[in-house]
SESE-691664 format. One line per 4 residues: number of its first residue (from 1); their letters; for each residue x, y, z of C-alpha. Coordinates in nm, 3 decimals, decimal comma. Layout:
// residues N
NUM	a	X:Y:Z | ...
//
This chain:
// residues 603
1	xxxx	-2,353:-1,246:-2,464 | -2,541:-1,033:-2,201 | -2,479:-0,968:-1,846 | -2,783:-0,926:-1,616
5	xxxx	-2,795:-0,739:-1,311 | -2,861:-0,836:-0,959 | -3,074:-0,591:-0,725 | -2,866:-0,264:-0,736
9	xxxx	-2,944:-0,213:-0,341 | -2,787:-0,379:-0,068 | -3,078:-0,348:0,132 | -3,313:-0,534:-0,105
13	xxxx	-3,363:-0,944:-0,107 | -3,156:-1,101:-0,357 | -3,283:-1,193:-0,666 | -3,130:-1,499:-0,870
17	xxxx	-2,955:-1,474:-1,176 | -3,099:-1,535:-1,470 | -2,941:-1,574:-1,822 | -3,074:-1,393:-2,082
21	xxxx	-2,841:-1,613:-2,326 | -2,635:-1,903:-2,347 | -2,350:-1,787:-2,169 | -2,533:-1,475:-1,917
25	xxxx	-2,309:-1,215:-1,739 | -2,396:-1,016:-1,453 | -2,328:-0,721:-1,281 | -2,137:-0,809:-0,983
29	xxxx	-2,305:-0,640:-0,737 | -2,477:-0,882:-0,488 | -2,799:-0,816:-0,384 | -2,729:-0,463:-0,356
33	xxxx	3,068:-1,636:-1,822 | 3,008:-1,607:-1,478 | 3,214:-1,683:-1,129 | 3,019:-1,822:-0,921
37	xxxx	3,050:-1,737:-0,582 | 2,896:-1,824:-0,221 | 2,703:-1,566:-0,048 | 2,605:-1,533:0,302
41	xxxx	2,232:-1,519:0,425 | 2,120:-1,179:0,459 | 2,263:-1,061:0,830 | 2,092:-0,968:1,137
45	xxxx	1,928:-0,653:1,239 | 2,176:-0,392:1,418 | 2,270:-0,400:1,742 | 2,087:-0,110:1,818
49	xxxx	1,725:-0,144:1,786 | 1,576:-0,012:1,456 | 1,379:0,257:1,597 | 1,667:0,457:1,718
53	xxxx	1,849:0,430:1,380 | 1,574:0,585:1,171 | 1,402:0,922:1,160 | 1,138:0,788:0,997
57	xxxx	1,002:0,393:0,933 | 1,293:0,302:0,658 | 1,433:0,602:0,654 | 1,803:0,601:0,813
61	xxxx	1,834:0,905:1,060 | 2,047:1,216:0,952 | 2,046:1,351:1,289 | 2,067:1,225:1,624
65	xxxx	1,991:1,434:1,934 | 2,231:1,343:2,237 | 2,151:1,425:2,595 | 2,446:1,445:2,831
69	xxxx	2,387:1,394:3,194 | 2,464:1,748:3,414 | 2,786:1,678:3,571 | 2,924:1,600:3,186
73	xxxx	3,096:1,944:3,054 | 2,949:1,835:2,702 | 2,619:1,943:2,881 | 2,718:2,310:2,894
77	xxxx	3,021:2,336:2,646 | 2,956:2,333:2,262 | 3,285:2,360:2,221 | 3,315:2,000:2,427
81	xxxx	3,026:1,852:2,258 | 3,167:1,899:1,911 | 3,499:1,743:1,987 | 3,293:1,467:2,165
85	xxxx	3,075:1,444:1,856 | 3,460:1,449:1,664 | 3,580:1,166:1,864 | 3,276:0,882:1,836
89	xxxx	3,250:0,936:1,466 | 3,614:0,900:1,433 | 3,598:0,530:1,653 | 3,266:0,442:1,409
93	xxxx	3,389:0,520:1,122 | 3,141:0,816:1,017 | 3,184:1,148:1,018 | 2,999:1,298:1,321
97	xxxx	2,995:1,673:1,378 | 2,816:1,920:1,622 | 2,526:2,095:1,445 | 2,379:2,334:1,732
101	xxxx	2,228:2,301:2,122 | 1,851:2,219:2,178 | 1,636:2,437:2,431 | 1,635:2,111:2,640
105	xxxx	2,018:2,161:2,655 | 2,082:1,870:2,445 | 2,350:1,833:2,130 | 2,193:1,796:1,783
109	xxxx	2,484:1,626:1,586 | 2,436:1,610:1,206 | 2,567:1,230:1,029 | 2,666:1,379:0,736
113	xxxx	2,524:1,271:0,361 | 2,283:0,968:0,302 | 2,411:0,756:0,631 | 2,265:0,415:0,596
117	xxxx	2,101:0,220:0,873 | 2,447:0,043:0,986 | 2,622:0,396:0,992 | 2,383:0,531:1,242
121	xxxx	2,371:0,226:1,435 | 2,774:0,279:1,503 | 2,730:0,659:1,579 | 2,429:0,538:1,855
125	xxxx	2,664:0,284:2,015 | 2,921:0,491:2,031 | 2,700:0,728:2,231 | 2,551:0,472:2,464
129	xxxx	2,834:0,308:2,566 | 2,964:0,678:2,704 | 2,902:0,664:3,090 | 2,831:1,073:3,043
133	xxxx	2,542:1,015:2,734 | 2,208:1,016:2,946 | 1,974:0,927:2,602 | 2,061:0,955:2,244
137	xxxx	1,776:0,958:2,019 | 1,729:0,995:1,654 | 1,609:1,337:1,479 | 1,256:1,187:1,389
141	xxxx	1,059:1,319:1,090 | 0,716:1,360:1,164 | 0,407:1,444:0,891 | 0,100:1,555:0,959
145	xxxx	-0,133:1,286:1,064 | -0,477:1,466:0,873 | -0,744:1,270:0,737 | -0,956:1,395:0,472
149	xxxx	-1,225:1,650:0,521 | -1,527:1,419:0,329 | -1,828:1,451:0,562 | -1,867:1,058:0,465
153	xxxx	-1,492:0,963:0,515 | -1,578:0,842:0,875 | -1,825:0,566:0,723 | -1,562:0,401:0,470
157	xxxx	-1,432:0,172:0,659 | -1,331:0,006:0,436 | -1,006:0,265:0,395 | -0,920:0,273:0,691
161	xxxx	-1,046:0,052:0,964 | -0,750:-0,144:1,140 | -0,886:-0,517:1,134 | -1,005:-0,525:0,775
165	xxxx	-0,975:-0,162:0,611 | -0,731:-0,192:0,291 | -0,489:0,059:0,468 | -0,504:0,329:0,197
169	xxxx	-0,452:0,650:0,428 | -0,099:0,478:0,436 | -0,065:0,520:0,057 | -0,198:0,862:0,009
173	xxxx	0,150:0,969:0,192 | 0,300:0,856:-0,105 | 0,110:0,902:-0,455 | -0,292:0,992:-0,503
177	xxxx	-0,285:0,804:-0,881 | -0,228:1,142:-1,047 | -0,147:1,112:-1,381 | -0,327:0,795:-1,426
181	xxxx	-0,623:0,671:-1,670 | -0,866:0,426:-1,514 | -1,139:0,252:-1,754 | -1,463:0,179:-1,561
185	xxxx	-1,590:-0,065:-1,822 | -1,969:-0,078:-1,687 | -2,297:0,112:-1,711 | -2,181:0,414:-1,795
189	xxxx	-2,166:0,730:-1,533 | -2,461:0,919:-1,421 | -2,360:1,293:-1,326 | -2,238:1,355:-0,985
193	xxxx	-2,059:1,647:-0,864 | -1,796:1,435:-0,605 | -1,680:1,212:-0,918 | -1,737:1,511:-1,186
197	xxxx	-1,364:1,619:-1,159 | -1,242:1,354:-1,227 | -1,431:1,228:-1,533 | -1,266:1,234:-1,882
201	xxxx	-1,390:1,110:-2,230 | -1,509:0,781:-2,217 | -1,782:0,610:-2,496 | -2,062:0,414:-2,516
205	xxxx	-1,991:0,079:-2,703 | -2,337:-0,091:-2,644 | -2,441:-0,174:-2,980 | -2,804:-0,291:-2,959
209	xxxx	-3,036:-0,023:-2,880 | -3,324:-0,294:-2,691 | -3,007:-0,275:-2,405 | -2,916:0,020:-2,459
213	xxxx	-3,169:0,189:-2,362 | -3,069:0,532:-2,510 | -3,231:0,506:-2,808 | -2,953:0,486:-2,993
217	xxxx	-2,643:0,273:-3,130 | -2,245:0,286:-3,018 | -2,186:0,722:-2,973 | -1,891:0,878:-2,774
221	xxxx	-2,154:0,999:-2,477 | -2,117:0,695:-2,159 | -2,426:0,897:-1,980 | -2,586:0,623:-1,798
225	xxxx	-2,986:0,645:-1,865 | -3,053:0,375:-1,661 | -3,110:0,019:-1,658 | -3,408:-0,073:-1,516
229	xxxx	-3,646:-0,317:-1,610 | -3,999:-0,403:-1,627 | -4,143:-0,729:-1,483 | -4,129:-1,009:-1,732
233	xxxx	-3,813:-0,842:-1,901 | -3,471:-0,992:-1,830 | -3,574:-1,329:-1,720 | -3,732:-1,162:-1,399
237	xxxx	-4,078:-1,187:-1,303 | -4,072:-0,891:-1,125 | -3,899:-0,590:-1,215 | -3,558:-0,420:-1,129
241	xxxx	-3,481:-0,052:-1,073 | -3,205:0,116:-1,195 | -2,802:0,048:-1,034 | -2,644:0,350:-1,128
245	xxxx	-2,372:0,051:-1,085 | -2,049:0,212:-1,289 | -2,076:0,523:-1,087 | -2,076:0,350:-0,757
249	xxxx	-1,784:0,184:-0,893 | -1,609:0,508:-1,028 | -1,629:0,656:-0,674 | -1,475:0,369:-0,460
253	xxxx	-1,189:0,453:-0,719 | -1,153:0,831:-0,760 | -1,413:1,026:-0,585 | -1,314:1,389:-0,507
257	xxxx	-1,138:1,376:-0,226 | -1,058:1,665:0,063 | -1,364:1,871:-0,076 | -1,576:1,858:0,229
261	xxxx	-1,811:1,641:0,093 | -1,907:1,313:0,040 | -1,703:1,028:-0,019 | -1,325:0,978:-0,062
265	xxxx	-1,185:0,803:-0,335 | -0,890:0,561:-0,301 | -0,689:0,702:-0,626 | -0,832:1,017:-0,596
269	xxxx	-0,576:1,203:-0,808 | -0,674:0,955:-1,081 | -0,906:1,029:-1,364 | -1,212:0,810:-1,473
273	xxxx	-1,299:0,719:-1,844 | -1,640:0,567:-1,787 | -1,729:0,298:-2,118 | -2,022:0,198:-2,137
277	xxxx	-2,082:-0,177:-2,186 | -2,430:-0,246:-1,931 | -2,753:-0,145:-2,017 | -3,103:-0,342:-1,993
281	xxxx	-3,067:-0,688:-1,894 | -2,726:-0,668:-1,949 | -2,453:-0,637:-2,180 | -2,325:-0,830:-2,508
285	xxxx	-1,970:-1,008:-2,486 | -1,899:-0,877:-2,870 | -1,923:-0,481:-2,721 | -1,726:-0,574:-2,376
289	xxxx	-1,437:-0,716:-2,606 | -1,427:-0,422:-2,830 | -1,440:-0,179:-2,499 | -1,162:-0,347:-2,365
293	xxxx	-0,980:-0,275:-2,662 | -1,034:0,065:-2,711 | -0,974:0,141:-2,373 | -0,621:0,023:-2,335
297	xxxx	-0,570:0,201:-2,666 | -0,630:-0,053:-2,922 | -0,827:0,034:-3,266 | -1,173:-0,036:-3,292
301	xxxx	-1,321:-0,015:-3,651 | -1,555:0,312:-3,645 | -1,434:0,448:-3,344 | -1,277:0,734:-3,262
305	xxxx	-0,914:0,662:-3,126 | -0,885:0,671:-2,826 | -0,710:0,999:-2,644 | -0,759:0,889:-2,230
309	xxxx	-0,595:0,531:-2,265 | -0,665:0,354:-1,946 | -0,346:0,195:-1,770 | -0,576:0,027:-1,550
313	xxxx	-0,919:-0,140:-1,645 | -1,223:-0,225:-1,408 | -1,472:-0,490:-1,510 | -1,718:-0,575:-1,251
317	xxxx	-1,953:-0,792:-1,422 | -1,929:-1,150:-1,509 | -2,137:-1,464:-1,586 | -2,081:-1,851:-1,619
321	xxxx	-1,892:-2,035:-1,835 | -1,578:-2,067:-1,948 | -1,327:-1,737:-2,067 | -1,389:-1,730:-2,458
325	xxxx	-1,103:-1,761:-2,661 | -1,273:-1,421:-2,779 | -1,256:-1,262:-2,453 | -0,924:-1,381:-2,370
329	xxxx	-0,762:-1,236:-2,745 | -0,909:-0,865:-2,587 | -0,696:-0,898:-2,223 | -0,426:-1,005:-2,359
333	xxxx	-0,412:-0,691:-2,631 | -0,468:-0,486:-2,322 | -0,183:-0,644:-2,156 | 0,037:-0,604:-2,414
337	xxxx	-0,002:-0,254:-2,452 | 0,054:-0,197:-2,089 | -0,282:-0,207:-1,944 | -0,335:-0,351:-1,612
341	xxxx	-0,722:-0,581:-1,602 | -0,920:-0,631:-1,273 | -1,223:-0,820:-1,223 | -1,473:-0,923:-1,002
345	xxxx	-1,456:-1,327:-0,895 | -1,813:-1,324:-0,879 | -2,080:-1,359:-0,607 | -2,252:-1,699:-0,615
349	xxxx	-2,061:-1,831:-0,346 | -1,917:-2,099:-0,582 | -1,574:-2,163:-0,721 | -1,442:-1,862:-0,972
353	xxxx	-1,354:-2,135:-1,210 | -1,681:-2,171:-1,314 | -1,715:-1,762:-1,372 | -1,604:-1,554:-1,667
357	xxxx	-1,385:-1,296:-1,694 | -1,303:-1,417:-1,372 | -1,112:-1,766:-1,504 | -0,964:-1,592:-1,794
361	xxxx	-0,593:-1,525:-1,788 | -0,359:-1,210:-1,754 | -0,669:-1,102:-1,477 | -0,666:-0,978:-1,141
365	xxxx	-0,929:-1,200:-1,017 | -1,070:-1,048:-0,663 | -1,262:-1,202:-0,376 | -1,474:-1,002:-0,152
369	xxxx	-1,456:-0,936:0,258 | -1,662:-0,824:0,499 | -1,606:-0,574:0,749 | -1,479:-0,800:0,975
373	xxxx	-1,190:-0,951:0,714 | -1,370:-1,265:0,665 | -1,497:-1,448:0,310 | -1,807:-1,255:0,255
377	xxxx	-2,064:-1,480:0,174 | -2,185:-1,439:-0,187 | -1,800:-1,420:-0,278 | -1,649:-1,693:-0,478
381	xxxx	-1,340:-1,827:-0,413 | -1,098:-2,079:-0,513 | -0,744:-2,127:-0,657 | -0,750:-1,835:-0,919
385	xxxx	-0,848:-1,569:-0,681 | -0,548:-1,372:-0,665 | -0,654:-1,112:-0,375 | -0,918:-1,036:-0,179
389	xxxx	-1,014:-0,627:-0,115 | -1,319:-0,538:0,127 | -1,673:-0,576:-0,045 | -1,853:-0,551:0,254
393	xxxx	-2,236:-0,702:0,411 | -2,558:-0,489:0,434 | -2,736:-0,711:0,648 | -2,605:-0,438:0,860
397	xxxx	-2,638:-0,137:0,606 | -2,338:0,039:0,733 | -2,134:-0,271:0,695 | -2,160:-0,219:0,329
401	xxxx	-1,919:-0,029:0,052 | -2,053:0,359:0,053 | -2,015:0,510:-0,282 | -2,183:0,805:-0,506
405	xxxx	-2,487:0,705:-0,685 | -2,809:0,811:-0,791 | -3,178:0,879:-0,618 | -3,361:0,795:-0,925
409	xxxx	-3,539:0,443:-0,972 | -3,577:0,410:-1,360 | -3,419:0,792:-1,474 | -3,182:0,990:-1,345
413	xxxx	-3,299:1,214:-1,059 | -3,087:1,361:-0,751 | -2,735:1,258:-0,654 | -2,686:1,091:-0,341
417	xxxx	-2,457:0,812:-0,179 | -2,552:0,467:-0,078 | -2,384:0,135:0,044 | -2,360:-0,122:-0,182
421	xxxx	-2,209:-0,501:-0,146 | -2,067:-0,760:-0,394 | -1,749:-0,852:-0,577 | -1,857:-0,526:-0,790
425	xxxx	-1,742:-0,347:-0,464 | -1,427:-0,481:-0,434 | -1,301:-0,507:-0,777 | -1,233:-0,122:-0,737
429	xxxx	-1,044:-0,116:-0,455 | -0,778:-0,306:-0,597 | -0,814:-0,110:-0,962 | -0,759:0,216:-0,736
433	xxxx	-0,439:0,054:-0,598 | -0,309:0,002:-0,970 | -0,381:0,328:-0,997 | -0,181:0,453:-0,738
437	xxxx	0,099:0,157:-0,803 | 0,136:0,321:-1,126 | 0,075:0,692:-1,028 | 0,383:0,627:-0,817
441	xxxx	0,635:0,414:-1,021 | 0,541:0,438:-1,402 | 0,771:0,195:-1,517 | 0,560:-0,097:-1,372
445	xxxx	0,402:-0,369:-1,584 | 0,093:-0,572:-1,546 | 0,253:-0,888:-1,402 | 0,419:-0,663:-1,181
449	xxxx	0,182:-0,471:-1,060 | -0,007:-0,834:-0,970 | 0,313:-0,939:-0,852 | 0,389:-0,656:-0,568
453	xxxx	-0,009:-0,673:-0,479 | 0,034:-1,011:-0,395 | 0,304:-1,025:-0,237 | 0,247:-0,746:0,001
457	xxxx	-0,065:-0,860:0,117 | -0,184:-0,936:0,471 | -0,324:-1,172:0,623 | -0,723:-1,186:0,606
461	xxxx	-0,812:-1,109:0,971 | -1,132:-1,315:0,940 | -1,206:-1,688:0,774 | -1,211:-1,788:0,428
465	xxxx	-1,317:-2,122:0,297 | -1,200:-2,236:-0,082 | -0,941:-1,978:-0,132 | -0,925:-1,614:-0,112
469	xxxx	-0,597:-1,536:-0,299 | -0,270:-1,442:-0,154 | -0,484:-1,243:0,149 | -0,590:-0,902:0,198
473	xxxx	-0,468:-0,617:0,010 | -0,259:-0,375:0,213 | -0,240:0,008:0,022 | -0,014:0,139:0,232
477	xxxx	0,258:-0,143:0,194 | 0,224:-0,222:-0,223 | 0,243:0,144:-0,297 | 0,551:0,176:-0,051
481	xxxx	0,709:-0,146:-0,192 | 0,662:-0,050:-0,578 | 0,727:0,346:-0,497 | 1,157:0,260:-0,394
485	xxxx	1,159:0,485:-0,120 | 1,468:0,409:0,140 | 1,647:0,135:0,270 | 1,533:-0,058:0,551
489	xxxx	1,828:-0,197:0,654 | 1,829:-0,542:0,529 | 2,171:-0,677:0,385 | 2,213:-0,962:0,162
493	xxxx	2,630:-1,036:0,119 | 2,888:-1,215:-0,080 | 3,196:-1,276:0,060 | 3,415:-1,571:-0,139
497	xxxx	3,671:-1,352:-0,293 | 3,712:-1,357:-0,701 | 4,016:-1,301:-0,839 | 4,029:-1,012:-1,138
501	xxxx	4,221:-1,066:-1,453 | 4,480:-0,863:-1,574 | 4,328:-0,632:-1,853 | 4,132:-0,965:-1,905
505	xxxx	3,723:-1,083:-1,930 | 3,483:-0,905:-1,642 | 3,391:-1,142:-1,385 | 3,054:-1,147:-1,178
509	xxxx	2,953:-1,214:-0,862 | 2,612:-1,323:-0,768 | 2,395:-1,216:-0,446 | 2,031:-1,395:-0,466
513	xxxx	1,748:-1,169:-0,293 | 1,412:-1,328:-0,189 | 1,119:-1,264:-0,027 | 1,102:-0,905:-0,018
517	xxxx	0,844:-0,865:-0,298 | 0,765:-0,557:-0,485 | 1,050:-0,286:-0,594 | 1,408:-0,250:-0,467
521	xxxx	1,441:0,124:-0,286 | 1,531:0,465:-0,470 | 1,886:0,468:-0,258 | 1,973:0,105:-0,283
525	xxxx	2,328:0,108:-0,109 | 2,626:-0,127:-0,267 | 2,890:-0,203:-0,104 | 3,243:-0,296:-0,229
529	xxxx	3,529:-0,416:-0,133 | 3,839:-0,442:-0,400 | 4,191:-0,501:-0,368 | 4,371:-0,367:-0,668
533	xxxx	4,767:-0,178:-0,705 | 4,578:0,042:-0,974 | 4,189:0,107:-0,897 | 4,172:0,346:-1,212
537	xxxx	4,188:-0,014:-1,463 | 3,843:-0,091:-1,325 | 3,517:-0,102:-1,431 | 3,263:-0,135:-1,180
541	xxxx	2,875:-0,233:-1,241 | 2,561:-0,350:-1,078 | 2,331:-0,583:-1,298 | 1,975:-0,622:-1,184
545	xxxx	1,777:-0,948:-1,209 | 1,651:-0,850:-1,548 | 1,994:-0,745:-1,686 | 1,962:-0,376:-1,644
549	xxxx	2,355:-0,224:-1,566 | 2,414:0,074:-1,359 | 2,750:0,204:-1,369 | 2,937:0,223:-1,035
553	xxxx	3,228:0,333:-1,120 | 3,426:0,356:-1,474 | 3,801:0,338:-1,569 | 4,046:0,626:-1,508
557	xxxx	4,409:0,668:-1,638 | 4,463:0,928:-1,368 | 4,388:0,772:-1,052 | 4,650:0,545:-0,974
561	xxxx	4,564:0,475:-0,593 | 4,472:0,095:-0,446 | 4,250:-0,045:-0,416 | 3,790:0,003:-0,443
565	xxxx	3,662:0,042:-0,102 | 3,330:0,209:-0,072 | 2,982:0,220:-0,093 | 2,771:0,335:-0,429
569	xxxx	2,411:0,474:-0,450 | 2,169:0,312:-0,707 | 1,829:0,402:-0,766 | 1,685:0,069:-0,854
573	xxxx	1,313:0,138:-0,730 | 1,236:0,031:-1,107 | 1,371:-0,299:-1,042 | 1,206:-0,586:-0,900
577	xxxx	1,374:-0,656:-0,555 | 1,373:-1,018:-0,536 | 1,575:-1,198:-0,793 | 1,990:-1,266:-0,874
581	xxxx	2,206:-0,923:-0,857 | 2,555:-0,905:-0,992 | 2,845:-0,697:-0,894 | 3,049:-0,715:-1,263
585	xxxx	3,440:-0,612:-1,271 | 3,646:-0,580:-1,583 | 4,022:-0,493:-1,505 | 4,106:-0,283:-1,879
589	xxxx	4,471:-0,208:-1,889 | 4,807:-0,420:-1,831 | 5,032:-0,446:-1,509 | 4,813:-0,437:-1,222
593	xxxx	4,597:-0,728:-1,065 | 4,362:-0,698:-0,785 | 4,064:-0,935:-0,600 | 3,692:-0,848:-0,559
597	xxxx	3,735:-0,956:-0,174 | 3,293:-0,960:-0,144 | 3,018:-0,672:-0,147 | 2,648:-0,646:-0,028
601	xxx	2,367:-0,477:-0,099 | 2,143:-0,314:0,178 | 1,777:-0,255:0,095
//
């Protein structure tokens, strides 16, 4: 089956598409034994607002800086401010000490290791309710706030703009997609030098040399020669120029980036594997199946193996009909081996149902917005749109998604940049999120990667009839989600008390999290609370939703003291947040008997 292009400039009137089969597909650029035990709803935010508790957003503070008025003597007197920073750590709990004086004249006091939110909130209170405290304050981390240094960056707004950018900036904080293999499964990759560094091995799988244009059969070169065609070819009565469509595409996701030129790319630290599957009038289902295959690492008979396999895969392109059982047999294999598959929902303003690869399953199926977070309005919708990323309008030309491309009209000829629109266009900002999802936490899976997308989305700031997916994509928030990072605060509790069997069967408590979506953090704090005459009998673990155990704490014949009160550091930013968590305790030797009294965990 072939796909057949639509006018590769967003500038030019849009031309209808045409089948050049049965079943056509198109480029989709438009015109251009367990207790079970009660648990309490997850309790209220501190006392103390959030913002003095943290030194950065979810990070607990370390350090708090505490100004006394000028009458108090811990104003002048280290000595005074110490045992003042002594004596409210010893009424919260925490252990508080005197670090050194500020050139404002105010105490820096240092928290100690890993406080959590809660800890600092009883150090602050402490502090304000002292007649003699004029401000305490936490010991804020800052970052630099640079953008990068692309003389183009200013016109993506699509990055970055606040009503309906995809808030990547946010993400780069946190992972560039380094180490990650991206499949642009398209027309192949025309030279440019703000995508050249990150191009690796890629091959050309179009089969037919009328589309391929090339002059020649299936080869391990993806150079895109063009795919222009002459009037009366394709279907078209008049004839097309070449798209230059893949590279477009292979920019939006991993352009050069802080080079001082050009464009930025969203997974910038990512590499490229252009395959070539698009050529004149099109491309044949038969080679699209086989690219998908090879590029998630599967064998293909008389090719090469494969030594970039893609962990992400971009198809842009897309026709009517139903998903062949054909088509279908390929994502799945890609699935299976690990590969995460995005494509375009297609730009006919109709329902995605009636589009393919867009209905198949095991898909990221994405919408398109315009600039002002609206539908836009070639963009199908409908129930299995799963998210919508900005694809942008050129009836304004600016409005449009501005990518690397290619001056030349049938050949290649200079480099140069130009804005495109279409589902094409926003099919890569979400396969340049994957990217970066993955870059930063290895260990996710397709589902979950579609999972934590999904679930971290905003709101579209605009209108969208028929169904745009869970909303618009938000960078910053997925990749901070899936990445761990620290707690924010947020405590989920059991506390019906469970009696523990003398040297008997482990028992488990449950705590049900929802509605947090993506990963649990990297310092995941559990709390526990144990009365026992002989603490070293015990066995202590956490069991994630999915049955992964992390050892709290393991017997000892040596430490005979009571009881298990304390709180354990897990990092669980490889687990899904959202699901049942256990606390599981196995008393192992005669004579003593003790009571799991509750625990929490604080995210």
């Amino acid at each position: 089956m072939r796909t057949s292009p639509n006018s590769p400039h967003g500038s030019s009137p849009r031309r209808k598409l045409i089948s050049v089969a049965a079943l056509s597909v198109a480029l989709l650029t438009a015109a251009s034994a367990q207790v079970a035990v009660a648990q309490d709803a997850p309790s209220d935010a501190p006392a103390v607002p959030t913002a003095r508790t943290e030194a950065a957003p979810g990070t607990p503070a370390e350090r708090l800086i505490v100004g006394y008025k000028s009458g108090a003597a811990e104003a002048k007197s280290d000595k005074a401010a110490a045992a003042d920073a002594a004596a409210k750590g010893e009424k919260a709990g925490e252990d508080v000490g005197f670090r050194r004086r500020l050139g404002t004249g105010a105490a820096l006091v240092d928290l100690g290791a890993k406080p959590t939110t809660a800890d600092v909130a009883d150090v602050v209170a402490e502090y304000r309710a002292d007649p003699q405290v004029a401000y305490v304050v936490p010991d804020r981390l800052n970052k630099p706030l640079a953008t990068p240094n692309d003389t183009e960056y200013g016109k993506q707004w699509d990055l970055f703009e606040s009503t309906a950018g995809m808030r990547v900036p946010g993400a780069w904080d946190l992972t560039t997609g380094s180490g990650v293999t991206v499949a642009v499964i398209d027309t192949g990759y025309v030279t440019h030098s703000d995508l050249a560094a990150n191009i690796v091995g890629g091959y050309d799988f179009i089969s037919d040399t009328a589309v391929s244009v090339d002059g020649n059969g299936r080869d391990s070169n993806p150079a895109d020669p063009g795919d222009w065609y002459a009037a009366g070819e394709c279907g078209q009565a008049t004839g097309g120029s070449s798209s230059w469509h893949g590279t477009h595409v292979a920019g939006t996701i991993a352009a050069a980036t802080n080079n001082g030129k050009g464009v930025a790319g969203i997974a910038y630290g990512a590499k490229i594997s252009p395959v070539r599957v698009l050529g004149k009038c099109g491309g044949y289902d038969s080679d699209i199946i086989d690219a998908i295959t090879w590029a998630s690492g599967g064998t293909v008979s008389g090719v090469p193996a494969n030594s970039n396999v893609a962990k992400v895969i971009n198809m842009s392109l897309g026709g009517g009909g139903a998903c062949s059982t054909a088509t279908q047999s390929a994502i799945n294999g890609a699935v299976s081996r690990g590969t995460t598959v995005v494509v375009a929902a297609g730009n006919e303003n109709q329902n995605a149902a009636n589009s393919s690869p867009a209905n198949c399953g095991n898909v990221i199926t994405v919408a398109a917005t315009d600039r002002s977070g609206n539908r836009a309005y070639y963009s199908n919708y409908g129930s299995i749109v799963d998210i919508s990323a900005p694809g942008g309008e050129t009836t304004t030309a600016s409005d449009g998604i501005l990518s690397t491309l290619n001056s030349g009209t049938r050949t290649p000829s200079t480099e140069n940049y130009a804005y495109y629109q279409g589902t094409s266009m926003a099919t890569p900002h979400i396969a340049g999120l994957a990217a970066l999802m993955k870059s930063a936490n290895p260990a996710l899976t397709p589902d979950r990667i579609e999972s934590a997308i999904k679930s971290n989305a905003r709101a579209l700031p605009g209108t969208c009839s028929g169904g745009c997916g869970a909303g618009l994509a938000d960078a910053a928030k997925t990749v901070q989600a899936v990445k761990g990072g620290t707690s924010t605060g947020s405590t989920y509790s059991s506390s019906t008390a469970v009696a523990i069997p003398d040297n008997g069967s482990a028992v488990e408590s449950p705590i049900t999290v929802s509605g947090r979506g993506g990963n649990a953090p990297s310092d995941l704090q559990v709390g526990v609370d144990i009365t026992h005459t002989y603490r070293g009998d015990l066995v202590v673990d956490l069991v994630a939703p999915d049955g992964s155990v992390y050892r709290l704490k393991s017997a000892s014949g040596s430490d005979s003291a009571d009881d298990v009160n304390t709180t354990y550091t897990v990092n669980a930013s490889g687990e899904t947040a959202d699901g049942t968590w256990k606390l599981r305790v196995r008393d192992t030797a005669s004579y003593d008997t003790g009571r799991l009294n509750g625990w929490q965990l604080t995210f």
